[in-house]
N, C-alpha and C positions, 0 to 999 in steps of 0.2 A: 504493500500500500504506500503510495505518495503522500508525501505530507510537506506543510510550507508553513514556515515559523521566520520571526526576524530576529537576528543577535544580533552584539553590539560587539565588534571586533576592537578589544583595548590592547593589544600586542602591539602596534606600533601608530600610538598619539600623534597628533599634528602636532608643530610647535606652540600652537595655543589649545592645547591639552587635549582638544575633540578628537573623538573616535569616530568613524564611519560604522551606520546601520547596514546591516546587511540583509536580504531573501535569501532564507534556507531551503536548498529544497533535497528533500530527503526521500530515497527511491534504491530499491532493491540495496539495503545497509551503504548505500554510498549518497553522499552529500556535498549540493553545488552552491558556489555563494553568487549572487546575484547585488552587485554592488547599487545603491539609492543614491539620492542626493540629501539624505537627512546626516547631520555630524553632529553628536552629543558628548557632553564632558560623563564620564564613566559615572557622577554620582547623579547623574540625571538619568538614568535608564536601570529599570527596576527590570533586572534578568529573570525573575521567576512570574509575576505578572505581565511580562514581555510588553510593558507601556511608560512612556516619558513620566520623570517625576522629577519637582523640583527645577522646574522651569518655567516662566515668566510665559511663554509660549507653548506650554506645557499640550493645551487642546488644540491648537492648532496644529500642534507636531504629533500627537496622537492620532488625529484624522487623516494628516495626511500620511503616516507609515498602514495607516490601516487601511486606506484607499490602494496605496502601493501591493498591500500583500492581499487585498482581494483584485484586484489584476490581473498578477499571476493565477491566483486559485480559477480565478475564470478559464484562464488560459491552459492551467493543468487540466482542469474541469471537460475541456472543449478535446482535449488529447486522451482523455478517457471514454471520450464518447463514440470517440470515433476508433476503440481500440486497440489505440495505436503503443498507450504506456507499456505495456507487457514486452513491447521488443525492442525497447529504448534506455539506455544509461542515462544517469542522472544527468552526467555534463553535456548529452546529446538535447533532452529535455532543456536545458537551458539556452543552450544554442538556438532551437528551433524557436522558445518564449521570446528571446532577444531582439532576433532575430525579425521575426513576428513584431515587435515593437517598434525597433528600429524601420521596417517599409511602413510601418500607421506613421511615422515622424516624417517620412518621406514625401507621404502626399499632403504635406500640411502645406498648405501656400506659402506662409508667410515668410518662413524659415531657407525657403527654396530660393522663395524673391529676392533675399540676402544676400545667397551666397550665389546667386546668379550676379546681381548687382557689383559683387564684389569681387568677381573675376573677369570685367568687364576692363580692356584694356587701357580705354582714355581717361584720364581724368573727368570730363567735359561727360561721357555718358555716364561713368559711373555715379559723377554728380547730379546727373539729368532723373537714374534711376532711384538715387537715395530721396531725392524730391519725391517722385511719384512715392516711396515708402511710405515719407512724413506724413500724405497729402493720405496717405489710405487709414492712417493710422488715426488723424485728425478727422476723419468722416464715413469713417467707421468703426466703433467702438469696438469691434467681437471680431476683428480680424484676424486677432491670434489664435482663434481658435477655428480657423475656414481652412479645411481642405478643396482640392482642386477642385471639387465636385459641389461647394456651395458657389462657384463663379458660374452663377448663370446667368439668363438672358434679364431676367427680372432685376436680378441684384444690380447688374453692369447700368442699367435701365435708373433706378434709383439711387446706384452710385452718381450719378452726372447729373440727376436731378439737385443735389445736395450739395454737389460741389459749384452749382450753379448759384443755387442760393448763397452760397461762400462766397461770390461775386467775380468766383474764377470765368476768366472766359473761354467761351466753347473750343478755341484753337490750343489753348493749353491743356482743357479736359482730354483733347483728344489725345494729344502728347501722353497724359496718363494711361491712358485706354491703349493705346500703342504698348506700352512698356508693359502693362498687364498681359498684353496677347501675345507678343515677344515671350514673354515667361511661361505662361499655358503652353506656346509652342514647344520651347523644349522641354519643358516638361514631357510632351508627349511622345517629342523624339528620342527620350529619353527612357520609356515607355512607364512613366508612375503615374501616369492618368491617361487616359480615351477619351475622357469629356470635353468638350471643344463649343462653348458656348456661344464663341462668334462664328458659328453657322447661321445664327439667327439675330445675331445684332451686329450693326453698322454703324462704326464710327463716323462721327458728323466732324464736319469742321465746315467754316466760315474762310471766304475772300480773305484773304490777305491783305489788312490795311495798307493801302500807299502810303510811306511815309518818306517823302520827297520835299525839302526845302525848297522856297522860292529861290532863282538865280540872285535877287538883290538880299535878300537873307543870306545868302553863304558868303556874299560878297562881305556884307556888314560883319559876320564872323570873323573871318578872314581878316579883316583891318582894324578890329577892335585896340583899344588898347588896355591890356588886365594886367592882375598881380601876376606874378613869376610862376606859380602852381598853377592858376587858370589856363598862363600861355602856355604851357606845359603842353595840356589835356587840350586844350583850342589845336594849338600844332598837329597833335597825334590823328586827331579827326581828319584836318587838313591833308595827311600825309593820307590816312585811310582811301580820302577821295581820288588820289591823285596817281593812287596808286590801285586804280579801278575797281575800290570797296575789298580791299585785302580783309579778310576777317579779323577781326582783335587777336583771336589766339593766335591765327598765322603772324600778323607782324610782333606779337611779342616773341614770337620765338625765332624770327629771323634772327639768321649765326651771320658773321663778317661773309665766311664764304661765298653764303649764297647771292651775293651782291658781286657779281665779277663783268666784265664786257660791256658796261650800263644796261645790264641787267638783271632781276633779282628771279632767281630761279628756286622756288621750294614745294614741298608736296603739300597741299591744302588738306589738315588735319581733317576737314569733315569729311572728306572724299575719298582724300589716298591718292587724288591724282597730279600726278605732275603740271606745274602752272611755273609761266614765265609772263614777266611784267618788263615793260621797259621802263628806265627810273630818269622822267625826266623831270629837268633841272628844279624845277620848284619843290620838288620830292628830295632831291640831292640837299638843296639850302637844308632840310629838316631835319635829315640823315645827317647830316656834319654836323647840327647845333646839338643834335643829343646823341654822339657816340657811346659806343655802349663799352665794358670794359671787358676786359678777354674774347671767348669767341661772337659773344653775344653782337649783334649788328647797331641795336638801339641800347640806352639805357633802361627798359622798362622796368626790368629782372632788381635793378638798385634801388627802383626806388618802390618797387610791390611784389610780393614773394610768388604769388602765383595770378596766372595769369587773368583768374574767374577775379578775384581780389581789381586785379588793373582794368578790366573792364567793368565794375562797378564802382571803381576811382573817375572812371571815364565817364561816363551817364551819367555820375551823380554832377559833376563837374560842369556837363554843357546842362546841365536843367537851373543850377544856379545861376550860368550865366545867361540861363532864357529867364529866370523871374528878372532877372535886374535888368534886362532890357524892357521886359514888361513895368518893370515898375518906374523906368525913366521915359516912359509914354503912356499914363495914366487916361488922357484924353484923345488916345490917336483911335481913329477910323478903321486903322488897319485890319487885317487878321492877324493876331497874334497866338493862335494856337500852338504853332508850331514848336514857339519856343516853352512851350507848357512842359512837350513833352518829349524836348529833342535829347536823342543817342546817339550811339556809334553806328544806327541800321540807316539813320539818316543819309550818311555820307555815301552809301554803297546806294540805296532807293535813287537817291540826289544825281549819282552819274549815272543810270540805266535810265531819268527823265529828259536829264540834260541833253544825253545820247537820240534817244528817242525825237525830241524838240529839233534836235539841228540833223534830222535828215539821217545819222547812221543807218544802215541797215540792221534788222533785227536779229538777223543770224550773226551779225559781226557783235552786237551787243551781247546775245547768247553766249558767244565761246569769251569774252572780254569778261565776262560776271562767274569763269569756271566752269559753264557746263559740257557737259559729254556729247557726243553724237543721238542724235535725236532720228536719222533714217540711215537707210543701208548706203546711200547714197554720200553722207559724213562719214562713214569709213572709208570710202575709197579713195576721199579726196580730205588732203592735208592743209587746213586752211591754212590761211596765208595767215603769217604773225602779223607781217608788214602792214597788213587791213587795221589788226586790233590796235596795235601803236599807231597809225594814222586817227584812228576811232579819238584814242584819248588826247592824243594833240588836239584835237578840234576840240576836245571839251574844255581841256584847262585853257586855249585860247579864251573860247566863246566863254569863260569865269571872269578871261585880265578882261576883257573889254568892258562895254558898256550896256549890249545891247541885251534884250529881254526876248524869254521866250513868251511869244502870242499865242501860238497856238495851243486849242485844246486838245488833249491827248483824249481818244474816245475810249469809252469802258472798258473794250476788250483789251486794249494796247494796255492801260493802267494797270488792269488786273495781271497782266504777260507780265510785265516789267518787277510788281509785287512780288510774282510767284519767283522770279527770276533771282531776283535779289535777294529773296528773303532764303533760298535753297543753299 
């Protein structure tokens, strides 16, 4: 007969004197220990009433070793039934209970989303995934307790209901929803769950805000004159644009190297793909005012440790400098939105409009903003660079001069230039 009892194993104490409880489980005169997470000082556990004594926490620790060893007994219980104990060793028994425990911990969502998140190689995603953790943890109370199998179409449904009310908006919900399905999928490639709830639900997302500065706005930026930090942060934008909406991460991490032939050649961290910019002279002025120190190309790395850190040095930066121009034109006509809620996406939206206004072609803007081959027709033909650095001469031209873009860009080009930019 099997039997299951908890001892207190006091042969070799922590260094603050606790002992670890143990799961006896006793089977044909041989006995396996099945280590808990409960540690007791030796006069706190009363070995002949097998129950915590003399602990502040006394019932709580009681409940939960007695929850632990009716567990097992289920589990011994369920291996009785299926008369399987008769031809099983004690330590095989234990194996199989652990075991058995060990794949229930498997399909627990939460625990997965973790260690998926945390083996994810970028910085940038694995920060993008511990977000979506926080955001689950925040708007959903009893998520530590959801296996793959409570992620249904309901729950996904009144997850985004909720985070809506949180005042998140629907493009970032969907960022979350993304990450959650990302995780279900390997999950499943991984085979600890079959349940696949977005069979039947559709992440939504929303247009992509145009967020494009007026030409006489970038101009005003551009010639300001600020304290020594703002011009800093003002410059960095500056260089962004000119260096056809380089992403923050990619220019913080440009090395001296990648700057050779007046050209700056690096692989675009969101992509992976190889990109070359020509660096011209208003770009150079910027580069030489903030050298950076070792291999590094800029200064960024001296004066903010990581790169998510400098680009919220950055935004928070141009929004100060957008109240203060707001507040040194109290009574203007103008639109002054922009500078409500101007960033670093500004500068990249700014040259895919700018581009757009003076005639570019759309396809030269396309490969100009990073992206890939879009027909079978873009693999077999190697666009000409000499298009995209002609592209952006006209642009930083059409910034020194004077003149203004007239015309209206129509919805669908707006929306094009959005997705373009924002990708």
């Amino acid at each position: 007969m099997s039997k299951i009892s908890l001892r207190l194993m006091t042969r070799r104490p922590a260094k603050d004197g606790t002992c670890p409880l143990y799961v006896c489980l006793a089977h044909k005169g041989k006995t396996a220990y099945i280590p808990t997470t409960i540690r007791l000082l030796p006069g706190q556990w009363d070995s002949k009433k097998c129950e915590v004594v003399g602990s502040a926490n006394k019932s709580q620790l009681n409940s939960a070793a007695t929850l632990c060893k009716a567990e097992f007994q289920k589990q011994l219980n369920e291996l009785a039934y299926k008369c399987r104990l008769s031809t099983m060793t004690a330590e095989q028994i234990k194996e199989r209970i652990v075991g058995e425990k060990t794949r229930d911990e498997e399909r627990r969502f939460l625990p997965y989303f973790e260690r998926y998140a945390a083996s994810r190689k970028k910085e940038n995603t694995r920060n993008t995934y511990n977000n979506t953790l926080f955001n689950l943890r925040k708007y959903e109370p009893h998520i530590d307790e959801f296996y793959f199998e409570d992620i249904t179409p309901s729950w996904l449904d009144n997850l985004q209901d909720r985070m809506r009310e949180g005042r998140l908006r629907q493009n970032s919900i969907a960022i979350h929803l993304r990450n959650i399905r990302a995780v279900v999928n390997d999950a499943r490639k991984n085979d600890i769950t079959t349940y696949y709830a977005f069979l039947k639900f559709q992440i939504k997302t929303e247009p992509t805000e145009h967020r494009a500065m007026a030409v006489a706005e970038l101009r005003q930026l551009r010639d300001m004159t600020l304290t020594r930090s703002r011009e800093y942060y003002r410059d960095m934008f500056m260089l962004i644009f000119y260096l056809r909406g380089i992403n923050v991460v990619d220019l913080y991490h440009l090395r001296k190297v990648d700057m050779r032939d007046g050209n700056i050649r690096y692989i675009r961290a969101k992509t992976g793909r190889p990109y070359t910019v020509k660096v011209e002279p208003e770009a150079v002025a910027i580069i030489n005012k903030y050298p950076g120190s070792g291999d590094s190309l800029l200064n960024c790395a001296e004066r903010v440790c990581r790169s998510n850190d400098f680009c919220h040095n950055l935004d928070k930066t141009l929004q100060m400098i957008g109240r203060d121009i707001i507040d040194a034109e109290p009574d203007s006509n103008k639109d002054m939105s922009t500078w409500e809620v101007l960033t670093s996406y500004y500068a990249r939206h700014t040259w895919a409009t700018v581009a757009a206004g003076i005639d570019v072609p759309k396809d030269t803007i396309r490969v100009a903003l990073g992206h890939g081959a879009r027909t079978v027709t873009d693999i077999y033909i190697d666009f000409d660079q000499a298009k995209v650095d002609a592209a952006n001469r006209r642009v930083i031209d059409f910034l020194n001069g004077t003149a203004e873009i007239k015309e209206i860009l129509s919805a669908e080009l707006r929306h094009l230039l959005a997705a373009w930019a924002g990708a």
